[in-house]
C-alpha positions in Angstrom: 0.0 0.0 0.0 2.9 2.4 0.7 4.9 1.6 -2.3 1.5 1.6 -4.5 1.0 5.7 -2.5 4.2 6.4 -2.9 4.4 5.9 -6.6 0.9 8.1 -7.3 2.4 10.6 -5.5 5.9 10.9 -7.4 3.3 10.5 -10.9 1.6 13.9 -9.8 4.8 15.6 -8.4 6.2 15.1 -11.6 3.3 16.3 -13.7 3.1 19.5 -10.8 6.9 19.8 -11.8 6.5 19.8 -15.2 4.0 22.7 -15.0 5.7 24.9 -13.4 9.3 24.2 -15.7 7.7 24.7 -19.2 7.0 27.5 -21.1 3.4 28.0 -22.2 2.9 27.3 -25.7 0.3 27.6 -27.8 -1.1 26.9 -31.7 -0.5 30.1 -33.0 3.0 30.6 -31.3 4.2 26.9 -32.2 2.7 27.7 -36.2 5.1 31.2 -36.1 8.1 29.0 -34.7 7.3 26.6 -37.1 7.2 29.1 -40.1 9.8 30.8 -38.7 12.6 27.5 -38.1 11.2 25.1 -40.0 14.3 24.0 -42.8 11.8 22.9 -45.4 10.1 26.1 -45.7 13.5 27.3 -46.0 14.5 25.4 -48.5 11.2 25.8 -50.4 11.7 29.7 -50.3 15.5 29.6 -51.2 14.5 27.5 -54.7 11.8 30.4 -55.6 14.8 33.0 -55.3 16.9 30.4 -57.4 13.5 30.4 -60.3 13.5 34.6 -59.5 17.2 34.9 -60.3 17.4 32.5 -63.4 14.5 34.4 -65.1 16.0 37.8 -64.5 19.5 36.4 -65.7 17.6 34.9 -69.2 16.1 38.3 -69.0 19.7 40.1 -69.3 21.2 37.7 -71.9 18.0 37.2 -74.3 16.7 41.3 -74.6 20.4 42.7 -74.0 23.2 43.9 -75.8 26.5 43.1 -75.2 29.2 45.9 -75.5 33.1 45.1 -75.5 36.5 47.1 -75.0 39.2 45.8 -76.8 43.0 47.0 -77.3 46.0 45.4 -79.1 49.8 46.4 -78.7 52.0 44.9 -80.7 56.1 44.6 -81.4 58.5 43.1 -83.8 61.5 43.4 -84.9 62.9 41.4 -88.2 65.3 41.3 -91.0 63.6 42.1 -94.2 64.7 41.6 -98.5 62.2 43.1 -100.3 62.2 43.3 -103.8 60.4 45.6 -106.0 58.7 45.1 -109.5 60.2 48.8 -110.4 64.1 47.1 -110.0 64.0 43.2 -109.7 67.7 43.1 -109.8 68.3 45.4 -106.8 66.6 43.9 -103.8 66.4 45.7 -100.7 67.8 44.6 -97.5 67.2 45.9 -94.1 68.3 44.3 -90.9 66.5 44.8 -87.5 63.6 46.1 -88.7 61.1 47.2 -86.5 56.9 47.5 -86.7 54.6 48.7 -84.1 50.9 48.3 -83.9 48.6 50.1 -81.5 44.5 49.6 -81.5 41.6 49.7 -79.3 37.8 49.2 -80.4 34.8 49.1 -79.1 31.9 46.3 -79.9 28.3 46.2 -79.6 26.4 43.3 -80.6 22.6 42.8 -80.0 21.5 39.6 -81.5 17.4 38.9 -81.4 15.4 35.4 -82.0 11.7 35.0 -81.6 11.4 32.4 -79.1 13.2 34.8 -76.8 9.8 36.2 -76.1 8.3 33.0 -75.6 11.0 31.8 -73.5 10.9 34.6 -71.0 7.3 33.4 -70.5 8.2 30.1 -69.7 10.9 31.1 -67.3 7.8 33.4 -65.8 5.8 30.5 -65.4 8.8 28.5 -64.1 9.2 30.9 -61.1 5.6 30.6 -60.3 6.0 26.9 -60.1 8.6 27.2 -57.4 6.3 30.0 -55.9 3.9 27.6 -55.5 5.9 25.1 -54.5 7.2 26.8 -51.6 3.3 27.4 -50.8 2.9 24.1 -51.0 5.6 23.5 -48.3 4.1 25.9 -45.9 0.4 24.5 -46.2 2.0 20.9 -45.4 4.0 22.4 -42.4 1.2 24.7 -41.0 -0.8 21.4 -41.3 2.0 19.0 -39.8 2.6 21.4 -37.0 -1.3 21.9 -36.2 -2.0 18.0 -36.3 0.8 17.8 -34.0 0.0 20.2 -31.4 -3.6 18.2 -31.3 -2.0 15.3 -30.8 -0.2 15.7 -27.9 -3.3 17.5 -26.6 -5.2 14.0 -26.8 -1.8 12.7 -25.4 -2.1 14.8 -22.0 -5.9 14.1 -22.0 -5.4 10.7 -21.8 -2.8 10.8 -19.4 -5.2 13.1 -17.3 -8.1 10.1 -17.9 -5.3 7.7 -16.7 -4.4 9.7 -13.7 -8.9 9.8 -12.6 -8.4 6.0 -13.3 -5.7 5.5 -11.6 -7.0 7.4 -8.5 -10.2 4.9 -9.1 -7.7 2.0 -8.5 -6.5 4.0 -5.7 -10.1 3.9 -3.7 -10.9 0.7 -4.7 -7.7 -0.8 -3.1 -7.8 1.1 0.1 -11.5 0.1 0.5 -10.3 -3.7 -0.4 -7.7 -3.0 2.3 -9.8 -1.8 4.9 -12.0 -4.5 4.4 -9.6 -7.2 4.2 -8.4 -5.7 7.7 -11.6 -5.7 9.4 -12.0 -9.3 8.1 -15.2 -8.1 5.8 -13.3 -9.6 2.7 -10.9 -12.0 1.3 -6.8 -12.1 0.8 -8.0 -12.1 -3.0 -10.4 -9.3 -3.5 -7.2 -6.5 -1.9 -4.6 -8.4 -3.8 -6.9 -8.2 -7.6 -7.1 -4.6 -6.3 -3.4 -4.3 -6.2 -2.4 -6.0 -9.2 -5.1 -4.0 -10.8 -3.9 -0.7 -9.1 -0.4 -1.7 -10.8 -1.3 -2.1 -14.0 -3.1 1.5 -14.0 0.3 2.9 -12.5 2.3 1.1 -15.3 0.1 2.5 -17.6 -0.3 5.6 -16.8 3.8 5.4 -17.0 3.8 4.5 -20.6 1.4 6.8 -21.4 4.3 9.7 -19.7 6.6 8.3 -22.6 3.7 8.5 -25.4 4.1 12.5 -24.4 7.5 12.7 -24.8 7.5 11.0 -28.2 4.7 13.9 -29.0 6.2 16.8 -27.9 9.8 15.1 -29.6 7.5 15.1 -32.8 6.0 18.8 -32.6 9.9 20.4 -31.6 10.9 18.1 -35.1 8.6 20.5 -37.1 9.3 23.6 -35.0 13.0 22.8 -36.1 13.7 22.5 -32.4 15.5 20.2 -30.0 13.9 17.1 -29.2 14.6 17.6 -25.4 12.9 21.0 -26.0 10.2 21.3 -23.0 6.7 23.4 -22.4 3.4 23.2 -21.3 0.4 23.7 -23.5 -2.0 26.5 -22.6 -4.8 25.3 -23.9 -5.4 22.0 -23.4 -8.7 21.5 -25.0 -9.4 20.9 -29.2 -11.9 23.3 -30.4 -14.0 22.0 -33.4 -14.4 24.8 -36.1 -18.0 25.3 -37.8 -19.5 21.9 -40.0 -18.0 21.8 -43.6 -19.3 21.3 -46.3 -18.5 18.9 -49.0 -19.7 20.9 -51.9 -17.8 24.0 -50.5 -14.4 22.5 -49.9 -14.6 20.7 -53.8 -15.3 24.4 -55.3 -12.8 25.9 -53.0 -10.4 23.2 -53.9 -10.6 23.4 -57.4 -9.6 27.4 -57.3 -7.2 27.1 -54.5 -5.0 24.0 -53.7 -1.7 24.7 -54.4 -0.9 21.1 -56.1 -3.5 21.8 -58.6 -2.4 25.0 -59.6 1.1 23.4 -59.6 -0.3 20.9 -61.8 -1.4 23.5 -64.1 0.9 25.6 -64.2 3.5 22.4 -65.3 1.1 22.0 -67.8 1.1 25.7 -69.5 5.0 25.6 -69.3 5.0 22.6 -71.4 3.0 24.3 -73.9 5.0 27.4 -74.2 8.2 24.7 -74.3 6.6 23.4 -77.5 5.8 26.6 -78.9 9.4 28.2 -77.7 11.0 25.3 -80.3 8.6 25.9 -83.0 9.1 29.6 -82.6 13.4 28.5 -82.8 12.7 27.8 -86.8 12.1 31.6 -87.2 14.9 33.5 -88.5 17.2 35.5 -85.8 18.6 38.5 -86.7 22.1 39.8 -84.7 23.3 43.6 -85.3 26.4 44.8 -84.7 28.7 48.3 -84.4 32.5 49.0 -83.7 34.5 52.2 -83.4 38.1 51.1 -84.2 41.2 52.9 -83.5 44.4 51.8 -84.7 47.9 52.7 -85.9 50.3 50.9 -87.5 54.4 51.8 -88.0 56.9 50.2 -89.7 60.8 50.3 -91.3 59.8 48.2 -93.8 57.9 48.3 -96.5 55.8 51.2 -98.8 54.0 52.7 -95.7 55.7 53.7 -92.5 52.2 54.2 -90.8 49.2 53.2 -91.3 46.3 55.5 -89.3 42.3 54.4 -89.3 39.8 55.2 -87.0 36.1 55.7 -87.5 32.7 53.5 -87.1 31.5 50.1 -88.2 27.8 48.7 -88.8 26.1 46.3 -90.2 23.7 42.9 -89.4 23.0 39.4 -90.5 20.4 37.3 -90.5 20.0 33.4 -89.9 18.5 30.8 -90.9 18.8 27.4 -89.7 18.0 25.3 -93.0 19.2 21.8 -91.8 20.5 20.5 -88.2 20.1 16.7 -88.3 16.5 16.5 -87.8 17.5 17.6 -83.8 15.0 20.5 -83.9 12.2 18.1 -85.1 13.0 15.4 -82.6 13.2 18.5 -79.8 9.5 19.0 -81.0 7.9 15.8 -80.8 9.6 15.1 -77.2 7.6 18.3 -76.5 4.5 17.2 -78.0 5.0 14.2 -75.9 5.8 16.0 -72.7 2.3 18.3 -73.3 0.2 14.9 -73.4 2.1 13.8 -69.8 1.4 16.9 -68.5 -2.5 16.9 -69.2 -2.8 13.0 -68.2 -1.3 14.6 -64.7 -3.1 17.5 -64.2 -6.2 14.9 -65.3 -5.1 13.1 -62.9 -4.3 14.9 -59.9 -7.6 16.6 -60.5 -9.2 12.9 -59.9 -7.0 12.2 -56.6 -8.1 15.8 -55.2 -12.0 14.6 -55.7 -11.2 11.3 -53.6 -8.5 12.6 -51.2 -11.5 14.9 -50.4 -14.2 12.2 -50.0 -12.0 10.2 -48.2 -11.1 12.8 -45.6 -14.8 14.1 -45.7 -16.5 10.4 -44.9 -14.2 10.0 -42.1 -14.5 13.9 -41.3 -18.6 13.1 -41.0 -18.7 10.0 -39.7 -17.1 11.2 -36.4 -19.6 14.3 -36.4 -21.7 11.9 -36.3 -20.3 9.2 -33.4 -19.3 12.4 -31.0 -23.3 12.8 -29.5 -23.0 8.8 -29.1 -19.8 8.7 -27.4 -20.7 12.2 -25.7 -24.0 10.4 -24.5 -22.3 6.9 -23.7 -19.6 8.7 -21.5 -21.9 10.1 -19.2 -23.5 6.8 -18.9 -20.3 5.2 -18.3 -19.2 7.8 -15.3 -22.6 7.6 -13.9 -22.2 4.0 -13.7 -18.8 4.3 -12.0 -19.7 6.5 -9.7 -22.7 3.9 -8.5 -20.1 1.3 -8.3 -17.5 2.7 -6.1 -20.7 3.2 -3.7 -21.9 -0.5 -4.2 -18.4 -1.4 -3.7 -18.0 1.0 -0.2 -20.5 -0.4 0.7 -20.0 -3.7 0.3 -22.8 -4.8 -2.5 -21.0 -4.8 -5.3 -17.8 -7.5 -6.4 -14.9 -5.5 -7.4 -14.9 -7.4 -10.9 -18.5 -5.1 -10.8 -16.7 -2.3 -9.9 -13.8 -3.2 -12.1 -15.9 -3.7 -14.9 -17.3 -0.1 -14.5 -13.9 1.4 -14.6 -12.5 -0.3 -17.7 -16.5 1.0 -19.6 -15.8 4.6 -17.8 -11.7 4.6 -19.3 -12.9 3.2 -22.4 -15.9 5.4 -23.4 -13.3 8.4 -22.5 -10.7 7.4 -24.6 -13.8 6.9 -27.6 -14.6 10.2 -26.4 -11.6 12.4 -26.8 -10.3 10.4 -29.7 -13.1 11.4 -32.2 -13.0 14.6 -31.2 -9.1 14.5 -32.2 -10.1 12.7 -35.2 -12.5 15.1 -36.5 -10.3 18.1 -35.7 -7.7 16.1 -37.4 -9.6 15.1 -40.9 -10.9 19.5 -40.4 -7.2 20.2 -40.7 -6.5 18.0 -43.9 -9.7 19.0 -45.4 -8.9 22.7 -45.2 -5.3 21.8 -46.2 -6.5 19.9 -49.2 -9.2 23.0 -50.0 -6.5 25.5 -50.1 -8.3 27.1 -47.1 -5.8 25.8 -44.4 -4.3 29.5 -43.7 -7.4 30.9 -42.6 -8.2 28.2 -39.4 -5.4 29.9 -37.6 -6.1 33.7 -37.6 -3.4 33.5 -41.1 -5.2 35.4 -43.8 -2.5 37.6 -44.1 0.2 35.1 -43.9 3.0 35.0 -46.9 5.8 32.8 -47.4 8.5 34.0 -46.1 10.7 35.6 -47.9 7.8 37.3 -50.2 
């Protein structure tokens, strides 16, 4: 009886402890931590400035000119025969001769093909991809974190429902013992009682590690260390307003990030295709120099040679042949387009039953929570009348017993399909696109926007 006293009592300092070491915590602060720390959001965020900087680089190189500075000195020194047409027969010799050469120009080139406008386009659409993308990462973390947080919420509940149990066990076997002492009862009514009162201590001590494991889970998405400790301030799980099916499929349509991914993929491919056709279009480069040079030398009819001035002019191409490459680049893009509309088709298809999935669940526990809400008051009314009976003597402990496990039972129904609803809410809004706006978000923007 002491030992079973003593270890009640180091259960509850523990949890006293516990309350007075952590910090508070709740959803909206762990969903800024987790916004705020998380490494995949990061990561998400640091490819969209990757898309951002690759379109404004194709920007630069396909729309702008390129201007070059060029200069040229030159020496030599050599031994030259020249002979001239005027007197073959006297050949001129002239040893160590020497030639200088001094010029500097100045280059423009701006060279212009007609997929460059498609192209820029598709590097647009590119960067909204990875925009999206990094949505995408956000909606999954906000949802992660928020499923998370409720789950170590049913976590401490059920510890709490273990710890009324356990102080159940706790009555019963000091009853059993004081009737066992007085001689009202048998050696085997106190020790059921004790092994009984055990097995709701041991579980009550796995249920202590079941916590830790959560709260290990929640600090993985706040991007925090797993020993990482608080207390939750609210320790109840609010259902939001009933949704509705046909609401969450229109919202879905317009808003989920996936989708829009999907067709997005599916737009760049078609500006891919037309980027190559556009490729068979002439290109046209233009070009201008000012050149300065000046040339001296021993040797020879001119001892320097001055020119300066400016230099235009353009070209145009035209690719007649190129191994059939461009045509084979074409129908892979043809072939991409047809993948990319068999996604998006379907994605579009998944969305409709990830949806109906989450919704059946989502409404059959709407629809079990007045049961269990009914049947646990039931149960606890019936525990309550057994403890009495048992007091008193008129009731078997397996009665009494039996009245415990119905009461632990029909709580643990209770609070699970309230988790489970809030749960199925969360992925529902997730899947809708709507998942920001649960958590006072409206406003919210990646980071980084």
């Amino acid at each position: 009886m002491k030992k079973g006293t003593l270890l009640l009592l180091a259960i509850l300092c523990m949890t006293g402890f516990w309350a007075q070491a952590q910090e508070t915590l709740d959803l909206e602060k762990a969903l800024q931590l987790g916004l705020e720390n998380n490494l995949q959001v990061k990561i998400g965020v640091e490819n969209r400035n990757l898309r951002e900087l690759d379109k404004k680089a194709a920007a630069g190189t396909l729309f702008m000119p390129t201007l070059n500075a060029n200069y040229l000195r030159t020496f030599s020194t050599e031994d030259v025969i020249q002979t001239f047409v005027s007197d073959p027969n006297n050949p001129r010799e002239i040893d160590a001769a020497k030639s200088r050469n001094k010029a500097y120009s100045v280059v423009g080139i701006y060279g212009f093909r007609p997929e460059s406008f498609v192209t820029i386009r598709r590097l647009g659409m590119l960067e909204e991809i990875s925009d999206l993308d990094a949505k995408v990462i956000v909606e999954n973390t906000v949802a992660g974190i928020s499923t998370a947080y409720y789950r170590l919420i049913l976590e401490l509940q059920r510890y709490k429902v273990l710890q009324q149990t356990l102080q159940l066990s706790k009555a019963r076997l000091e009853i059993a013992q004081a009737q066992y002492d007085l001689g009202g009862a048998g050696k085997r009514d106190f020790l059921a009682a004790q092994v009984d009162y055990n097995g709701d201590s041991s579980l009550l001590m796995t249920q202590i590690q079941v916590i830790q494991n959560a709260r290990v889970n929640l600090n993985e998405l706040l991007a925090a260390d797993p020993d990482t400790d608080y207390s939750i301030q609210d320790s109840t799980i609010a259902i939001g307003e009933t949704l509705s099916l046909e609401a969450l499929y229109e919202s879905a349509f317009l808003e989920n990030k996936l989708l829009l991914v999907n067709q997005r993929r599916n737009n760049e491919a078609f500006l891919r295709l037309k980027e190559l056709q556009a490729s068979r279009l002439p290109g046209i480069n233009l070009n201008s120099s000012y050149t300065n040079s000046v040339f001296n030398s021993d040797a020879g009819f001119l001892i320097q040679n001055e020119r300066q001035g400016l230099n235009y002019g353009g070209t145009i191409t035209f690719n007649l042949f190129s191994g059939l490459s461009l045509n084979r680049r074409i129908q892979g893009a043809k072939v991409n387009q047809r993948i990319q509309d068999y996604s998006l088709e379907q994605y579009e298809i998944q969305l409709k039953s990830d949806i109906q999935r989450a919704y059946n669940t989502y409404d059959t526990n709407l629809g079990l929570l007045s049961i269990e809400e009914k049947n646990y008051q039931v149960a606890k009314e019936n525990s309550e009348i057994a403890l009495e009976r048992f007091r008193l003597g008129i009731a078997s402990y397996l009665e009494f017993r039996d009245a415990q496990v119905n009461l632990l039972s029909a709580e643990n129904r209770l609070i699970t399909s309230i988790f489970q609803i809030k749960q199925q809410e969360i992925e529902l809004l997730r899947l809708s696109g709507k998942i920001f706006f649960t958590n006072s978000m409206e406003d919210f923007e990646v980071p980084g926007n």
